[in-house]
PyMOL commands that place a pseudoatom at each C-alpha (Angstrom):
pseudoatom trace, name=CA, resn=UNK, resi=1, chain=A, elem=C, hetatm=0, pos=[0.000, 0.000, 0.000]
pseudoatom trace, name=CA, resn=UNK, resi=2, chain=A, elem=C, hetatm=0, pos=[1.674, 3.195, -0.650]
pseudoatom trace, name=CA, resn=UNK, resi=3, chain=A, elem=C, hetatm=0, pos=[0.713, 6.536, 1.090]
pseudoatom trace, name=CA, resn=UNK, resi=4, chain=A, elem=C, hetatm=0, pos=[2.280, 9.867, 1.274]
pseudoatom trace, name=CA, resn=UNK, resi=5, chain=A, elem=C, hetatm=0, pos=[2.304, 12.565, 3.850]
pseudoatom trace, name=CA, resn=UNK, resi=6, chain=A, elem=C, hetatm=0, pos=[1.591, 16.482, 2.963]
pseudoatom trace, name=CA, resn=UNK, resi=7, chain=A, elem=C, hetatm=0, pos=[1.074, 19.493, 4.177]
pseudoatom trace, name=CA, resn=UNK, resi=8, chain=A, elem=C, hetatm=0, pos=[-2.360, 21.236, 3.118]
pseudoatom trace, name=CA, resn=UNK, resi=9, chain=A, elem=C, hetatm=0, pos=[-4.632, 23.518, 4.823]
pseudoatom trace, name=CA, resn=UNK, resi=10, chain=A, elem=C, hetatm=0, pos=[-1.687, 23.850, 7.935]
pseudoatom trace, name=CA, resn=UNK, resi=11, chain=A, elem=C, hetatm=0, pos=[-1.914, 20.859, 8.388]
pseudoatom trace, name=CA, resn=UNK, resi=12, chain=A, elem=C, hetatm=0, pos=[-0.119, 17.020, 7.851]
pseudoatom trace, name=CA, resn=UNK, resi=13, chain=A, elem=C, hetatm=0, pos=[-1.924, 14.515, 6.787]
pseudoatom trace, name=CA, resn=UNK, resi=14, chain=A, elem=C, hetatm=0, pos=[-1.395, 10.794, 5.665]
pseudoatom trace, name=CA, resn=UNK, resi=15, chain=A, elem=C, hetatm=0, pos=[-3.256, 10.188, 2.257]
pseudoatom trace, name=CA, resn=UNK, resi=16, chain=A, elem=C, hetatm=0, pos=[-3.884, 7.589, 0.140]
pseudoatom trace, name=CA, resn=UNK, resi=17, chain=A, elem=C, hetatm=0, pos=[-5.180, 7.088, -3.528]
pseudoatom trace, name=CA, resn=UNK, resi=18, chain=A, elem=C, hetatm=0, pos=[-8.590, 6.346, -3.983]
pseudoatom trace, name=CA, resn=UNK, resi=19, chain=A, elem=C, hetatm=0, pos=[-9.623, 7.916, -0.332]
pseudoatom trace, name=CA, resn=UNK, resi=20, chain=A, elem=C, hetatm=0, pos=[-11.514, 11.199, 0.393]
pseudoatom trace, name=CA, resn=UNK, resi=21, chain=A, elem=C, hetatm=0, pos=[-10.798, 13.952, 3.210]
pseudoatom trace, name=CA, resn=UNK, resi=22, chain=A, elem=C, hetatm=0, pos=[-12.184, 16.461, 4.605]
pseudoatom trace, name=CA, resn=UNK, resi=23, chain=A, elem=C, hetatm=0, pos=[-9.629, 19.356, 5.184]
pseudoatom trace, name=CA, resn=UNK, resi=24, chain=A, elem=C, hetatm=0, pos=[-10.065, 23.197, 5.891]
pseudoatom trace, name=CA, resn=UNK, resi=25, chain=A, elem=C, hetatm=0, pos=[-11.587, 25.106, 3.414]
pseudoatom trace, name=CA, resn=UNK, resi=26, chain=A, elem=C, hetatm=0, pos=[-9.548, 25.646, 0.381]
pseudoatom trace, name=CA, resn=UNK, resi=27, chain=A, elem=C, hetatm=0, pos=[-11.674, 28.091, -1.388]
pseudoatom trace, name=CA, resn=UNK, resi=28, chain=A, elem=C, hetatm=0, pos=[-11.190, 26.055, -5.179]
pseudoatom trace, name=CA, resn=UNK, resi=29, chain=A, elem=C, hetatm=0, pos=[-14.379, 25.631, -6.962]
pseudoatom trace, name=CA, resn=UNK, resi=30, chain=A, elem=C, hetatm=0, pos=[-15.370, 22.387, -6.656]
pseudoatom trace, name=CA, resn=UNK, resi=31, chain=A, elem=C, hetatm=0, pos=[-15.265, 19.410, -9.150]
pseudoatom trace, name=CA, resn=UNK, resi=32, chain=A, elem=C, hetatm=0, pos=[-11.991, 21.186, -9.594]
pseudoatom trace, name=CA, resn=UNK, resi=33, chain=A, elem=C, hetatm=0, pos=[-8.979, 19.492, -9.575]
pseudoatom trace, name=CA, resn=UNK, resi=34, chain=A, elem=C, hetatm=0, pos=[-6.217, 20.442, -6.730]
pseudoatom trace, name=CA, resn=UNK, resi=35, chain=A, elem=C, hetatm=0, pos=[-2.283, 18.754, -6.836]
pseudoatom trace, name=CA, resn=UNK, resi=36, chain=A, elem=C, hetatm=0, pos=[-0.283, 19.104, -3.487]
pseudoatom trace, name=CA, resn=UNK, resi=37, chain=A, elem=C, hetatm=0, pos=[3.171, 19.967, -3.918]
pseudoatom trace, name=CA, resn=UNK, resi=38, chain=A, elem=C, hetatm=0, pos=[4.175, 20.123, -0.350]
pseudoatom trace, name=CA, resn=UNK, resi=39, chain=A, elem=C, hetatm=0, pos=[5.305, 16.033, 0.116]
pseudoatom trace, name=CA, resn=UNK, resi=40, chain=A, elem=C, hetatm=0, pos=[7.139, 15.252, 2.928]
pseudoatom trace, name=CA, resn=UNK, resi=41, chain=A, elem=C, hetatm=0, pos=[7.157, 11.588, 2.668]
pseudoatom trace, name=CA, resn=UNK, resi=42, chain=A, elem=C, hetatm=0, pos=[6.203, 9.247, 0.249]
pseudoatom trace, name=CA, resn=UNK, resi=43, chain=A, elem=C, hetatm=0, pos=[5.606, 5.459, 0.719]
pseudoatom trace, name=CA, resn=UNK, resi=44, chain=A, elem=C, hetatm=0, pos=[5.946, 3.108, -1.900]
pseudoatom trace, name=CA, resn=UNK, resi=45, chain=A, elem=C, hetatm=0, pos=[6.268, -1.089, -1.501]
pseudoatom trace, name=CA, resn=UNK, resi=46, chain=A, elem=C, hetatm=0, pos=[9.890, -0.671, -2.477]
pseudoatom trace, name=CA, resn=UNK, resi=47, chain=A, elem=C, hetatm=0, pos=[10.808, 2.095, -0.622]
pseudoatom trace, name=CA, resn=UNK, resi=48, chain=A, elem=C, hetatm=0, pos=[10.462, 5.354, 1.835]
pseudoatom trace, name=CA, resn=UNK, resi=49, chain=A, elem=C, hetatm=0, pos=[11.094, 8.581, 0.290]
pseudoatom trace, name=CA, resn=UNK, resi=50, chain=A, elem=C, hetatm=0, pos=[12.179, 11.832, 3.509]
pseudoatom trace, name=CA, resn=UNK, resi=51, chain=A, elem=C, hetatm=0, pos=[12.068, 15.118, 2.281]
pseudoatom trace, name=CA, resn=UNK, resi=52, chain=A, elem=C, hetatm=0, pos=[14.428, 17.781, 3.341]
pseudoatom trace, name=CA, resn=UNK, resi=53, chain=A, elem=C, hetatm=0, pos=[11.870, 19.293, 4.276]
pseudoatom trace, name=CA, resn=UNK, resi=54, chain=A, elem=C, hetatm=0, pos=[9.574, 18.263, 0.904]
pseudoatom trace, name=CA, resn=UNK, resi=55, chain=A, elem=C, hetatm=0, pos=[10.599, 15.459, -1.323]
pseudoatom trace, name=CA, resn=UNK, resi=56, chain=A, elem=C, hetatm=0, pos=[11.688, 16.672, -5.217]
pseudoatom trace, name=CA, resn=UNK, resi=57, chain=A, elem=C, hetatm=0, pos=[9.281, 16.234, -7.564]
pseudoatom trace, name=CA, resn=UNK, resi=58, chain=A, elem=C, hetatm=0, pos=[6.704, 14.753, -5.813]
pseudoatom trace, name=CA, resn=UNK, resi=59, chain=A, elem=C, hetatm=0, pos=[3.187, 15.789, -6.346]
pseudoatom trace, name=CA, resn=UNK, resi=60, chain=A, elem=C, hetatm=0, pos=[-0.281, 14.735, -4.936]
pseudoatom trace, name=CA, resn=UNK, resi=61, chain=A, elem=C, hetatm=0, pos=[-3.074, 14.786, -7.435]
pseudoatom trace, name=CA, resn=UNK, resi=62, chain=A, elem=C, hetatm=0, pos=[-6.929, 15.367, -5.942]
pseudoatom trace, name=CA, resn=UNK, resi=63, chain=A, elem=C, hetatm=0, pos=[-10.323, 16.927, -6.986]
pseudoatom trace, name=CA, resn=UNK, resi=64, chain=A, elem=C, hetatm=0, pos=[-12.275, 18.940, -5.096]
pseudoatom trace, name=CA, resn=UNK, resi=65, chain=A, elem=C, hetatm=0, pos=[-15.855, 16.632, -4.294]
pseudoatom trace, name=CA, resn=UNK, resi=66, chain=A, elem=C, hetatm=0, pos=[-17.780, 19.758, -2.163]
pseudoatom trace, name=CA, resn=UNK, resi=67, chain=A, elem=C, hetatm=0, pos=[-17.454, 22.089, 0.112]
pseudoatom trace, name=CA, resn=UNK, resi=68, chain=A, elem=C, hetatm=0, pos=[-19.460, 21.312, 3.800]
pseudoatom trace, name=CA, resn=UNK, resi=69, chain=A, elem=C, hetatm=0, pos=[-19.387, 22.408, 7.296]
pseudoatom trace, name=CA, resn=UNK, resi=70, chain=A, elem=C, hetatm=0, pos=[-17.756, 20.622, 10.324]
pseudoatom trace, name=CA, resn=UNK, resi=71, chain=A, elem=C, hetatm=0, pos=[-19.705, 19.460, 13.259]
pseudoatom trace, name=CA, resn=UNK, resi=72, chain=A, elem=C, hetatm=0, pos=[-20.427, 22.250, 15.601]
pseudoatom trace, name=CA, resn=UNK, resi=73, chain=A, elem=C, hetatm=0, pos=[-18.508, 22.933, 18.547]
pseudoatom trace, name=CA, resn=UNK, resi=74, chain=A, elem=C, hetatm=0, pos=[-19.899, 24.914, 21.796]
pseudoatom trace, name=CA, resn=UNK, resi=75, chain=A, elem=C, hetatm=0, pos=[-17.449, 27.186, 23.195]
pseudoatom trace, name=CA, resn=UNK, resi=76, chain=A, elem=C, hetatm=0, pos=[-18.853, 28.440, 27.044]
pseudoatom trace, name=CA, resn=UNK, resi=77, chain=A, elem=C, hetatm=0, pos=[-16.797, 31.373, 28.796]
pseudoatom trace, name=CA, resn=UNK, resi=78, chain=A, elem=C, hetatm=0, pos=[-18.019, 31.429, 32.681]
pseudoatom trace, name=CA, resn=UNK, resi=79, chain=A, elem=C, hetatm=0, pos=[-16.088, 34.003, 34.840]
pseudoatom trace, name=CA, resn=UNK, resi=80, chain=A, elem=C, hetatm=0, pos=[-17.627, 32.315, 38.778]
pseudoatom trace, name=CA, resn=UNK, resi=81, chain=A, elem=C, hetatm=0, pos=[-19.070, 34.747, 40.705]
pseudoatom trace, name=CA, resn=UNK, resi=82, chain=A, elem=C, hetatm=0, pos=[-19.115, 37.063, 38.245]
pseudoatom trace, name=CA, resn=UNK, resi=83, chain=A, elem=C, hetatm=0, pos=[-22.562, 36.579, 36.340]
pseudoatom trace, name=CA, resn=UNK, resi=84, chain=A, elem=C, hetatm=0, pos=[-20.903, 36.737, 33.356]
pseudoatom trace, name=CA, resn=UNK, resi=85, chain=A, elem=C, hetatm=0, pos=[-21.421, 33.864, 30.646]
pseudoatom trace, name=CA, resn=UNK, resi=86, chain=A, elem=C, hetatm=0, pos=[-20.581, 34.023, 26.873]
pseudoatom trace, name=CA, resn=UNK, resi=87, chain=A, elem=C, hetatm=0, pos=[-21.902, 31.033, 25.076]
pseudoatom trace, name=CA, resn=UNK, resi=88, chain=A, elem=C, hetatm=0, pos=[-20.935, 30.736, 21.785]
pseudoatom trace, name=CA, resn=UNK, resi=89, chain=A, elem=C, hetatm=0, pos=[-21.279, 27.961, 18.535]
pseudoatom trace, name=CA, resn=UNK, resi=90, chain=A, elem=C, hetatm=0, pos=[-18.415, 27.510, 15.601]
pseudoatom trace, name=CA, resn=UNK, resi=91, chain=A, elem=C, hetatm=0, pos=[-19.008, 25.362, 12.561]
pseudoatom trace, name=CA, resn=UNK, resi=92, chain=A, elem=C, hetatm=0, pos=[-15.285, 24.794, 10.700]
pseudoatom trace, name=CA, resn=UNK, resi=93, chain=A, elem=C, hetatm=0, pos=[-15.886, 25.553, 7.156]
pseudoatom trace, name=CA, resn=UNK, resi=94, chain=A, elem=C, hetatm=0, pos=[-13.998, 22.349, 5.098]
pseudoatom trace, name=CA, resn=UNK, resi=95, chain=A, elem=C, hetatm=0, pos=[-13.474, 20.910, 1.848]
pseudoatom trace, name=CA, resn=UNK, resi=96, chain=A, elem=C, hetatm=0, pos=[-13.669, 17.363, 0.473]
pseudoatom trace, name=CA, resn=UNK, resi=97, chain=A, elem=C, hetatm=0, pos=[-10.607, 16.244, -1.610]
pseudoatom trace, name=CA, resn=UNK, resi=98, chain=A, elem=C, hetatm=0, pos=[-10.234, 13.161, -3.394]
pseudoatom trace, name=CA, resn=UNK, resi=99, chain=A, elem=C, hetatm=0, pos=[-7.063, 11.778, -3.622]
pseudoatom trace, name=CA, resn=UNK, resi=100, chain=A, elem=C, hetatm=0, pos=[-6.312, 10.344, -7.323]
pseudoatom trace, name=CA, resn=UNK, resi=101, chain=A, elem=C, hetatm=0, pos=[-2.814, 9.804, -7.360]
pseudoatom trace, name=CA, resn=UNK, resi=102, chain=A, elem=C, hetatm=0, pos=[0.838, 10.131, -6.191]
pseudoatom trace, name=CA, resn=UNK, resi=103, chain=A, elem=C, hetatm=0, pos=[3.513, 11.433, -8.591]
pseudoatom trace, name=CA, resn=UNK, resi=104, chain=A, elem=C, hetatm=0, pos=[7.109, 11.019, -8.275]
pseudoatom trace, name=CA, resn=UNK, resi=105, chain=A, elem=C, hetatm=0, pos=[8.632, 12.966, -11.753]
pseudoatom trace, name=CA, resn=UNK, resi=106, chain=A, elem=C, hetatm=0, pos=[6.136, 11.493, -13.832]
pseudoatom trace, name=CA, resn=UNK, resi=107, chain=A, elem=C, hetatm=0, pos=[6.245, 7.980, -12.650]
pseudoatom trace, name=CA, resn=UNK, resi=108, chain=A, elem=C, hetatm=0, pos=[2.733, 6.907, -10.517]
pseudoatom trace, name=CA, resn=UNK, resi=109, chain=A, elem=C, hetatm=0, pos=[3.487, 5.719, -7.498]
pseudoatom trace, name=CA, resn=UNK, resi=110, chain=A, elem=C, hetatm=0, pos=[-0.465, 4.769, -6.548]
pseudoatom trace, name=CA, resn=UNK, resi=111, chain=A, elem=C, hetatm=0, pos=[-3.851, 5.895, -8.105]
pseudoatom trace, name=CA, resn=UNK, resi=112, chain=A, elem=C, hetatm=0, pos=[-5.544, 5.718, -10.928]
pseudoatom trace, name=CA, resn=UNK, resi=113, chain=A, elem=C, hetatm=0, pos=[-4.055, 6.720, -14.353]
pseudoatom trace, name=CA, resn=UNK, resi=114, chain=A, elem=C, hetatm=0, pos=[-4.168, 6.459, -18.104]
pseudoatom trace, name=CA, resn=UNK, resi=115, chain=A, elem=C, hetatm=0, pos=[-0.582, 4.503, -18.176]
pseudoatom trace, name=CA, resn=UNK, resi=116, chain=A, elem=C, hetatm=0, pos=[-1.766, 2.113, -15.596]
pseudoatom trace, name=CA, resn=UNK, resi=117, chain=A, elem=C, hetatm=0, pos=[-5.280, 1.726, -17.180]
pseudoatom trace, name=CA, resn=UNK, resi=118, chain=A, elem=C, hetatm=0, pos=[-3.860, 0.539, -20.603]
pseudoatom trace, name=CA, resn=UNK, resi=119, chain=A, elem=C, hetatm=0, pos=[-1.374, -2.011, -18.925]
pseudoatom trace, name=CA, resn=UNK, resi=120, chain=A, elem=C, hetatm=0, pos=[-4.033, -3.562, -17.656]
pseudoatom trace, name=CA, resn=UNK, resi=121, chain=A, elem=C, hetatm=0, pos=[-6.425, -3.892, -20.211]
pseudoatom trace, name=CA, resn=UNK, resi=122, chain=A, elem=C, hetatm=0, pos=[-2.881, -4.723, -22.477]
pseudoatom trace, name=CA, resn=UNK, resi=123, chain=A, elem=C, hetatm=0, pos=[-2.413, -7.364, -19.891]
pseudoatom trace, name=CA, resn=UNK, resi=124, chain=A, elem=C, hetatm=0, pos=[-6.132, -8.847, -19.802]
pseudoatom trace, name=CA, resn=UNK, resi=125, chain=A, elem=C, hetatm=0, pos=[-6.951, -9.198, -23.106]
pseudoatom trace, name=CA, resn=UNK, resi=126, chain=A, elem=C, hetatm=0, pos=[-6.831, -12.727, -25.168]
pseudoatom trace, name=CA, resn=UNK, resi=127, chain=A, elem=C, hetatm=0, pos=[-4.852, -11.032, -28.138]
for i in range(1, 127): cmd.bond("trace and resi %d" % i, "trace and resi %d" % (i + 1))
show_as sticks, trace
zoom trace
């Protein structure tokens, strides 16, 4: 199983082709599609890839599903024996990104692609 780690949206995260996730808002339209140049580590069967700090040529290729609303999150300020009480509500405003493939200059580490496609059907076929 290969999986890479990026940075996106301040934050690092472990994807994986073929997965969804929800990150913060990324303001791209969506049904867009979104590549991740920020890799700092890249899993393949044969072998581990470290950046220093991002790994060369290394890209992460995604498409934007929708944009949605986390779950919402009460946020109560009491100051005791003061009567004073703020209670407030926050909704995090995400995005859905779709993971499609890992690059590593050129060469597809995991996903779906057209090279891989036509190998397969190459392979299958009775001719």
């Amino acid at each position: 199983m290969s999986y890479a780690i990026v940075e996106v949206g301040g934050q690092q995260i472990r994807v994986e082709p073929g997965r969804f996730y929800d990150l913060n808002y990324l303001g791209v339209d969506p049904d867009s599609s979104y590549s991740i140049d920020k890799v700092l580590l890249v899993n393949d069967e044969e072998e581990v890839r470290v950046g220093q700090p991002f790994v060369e040529g290394a890209i992460v290729e995604g498409r934007i599903l929708e944009h949605r609303r986390g779950r919402k999150i009460i946020v109560y300020k009491m100051r005791p024996k003061k009567k004073t009480r703020k209670k407030r509500g926050h909704r995090q405003e995400l995005s859905r990104l779709m993971i499609s493939a890992i690059r590593i200059n050129d060469k597809v580490i995991g996903g779906n692609s057209k090279d891989t496609s036509e190998a397969k059907t190459e392979a299958t076929s009775p001719l």
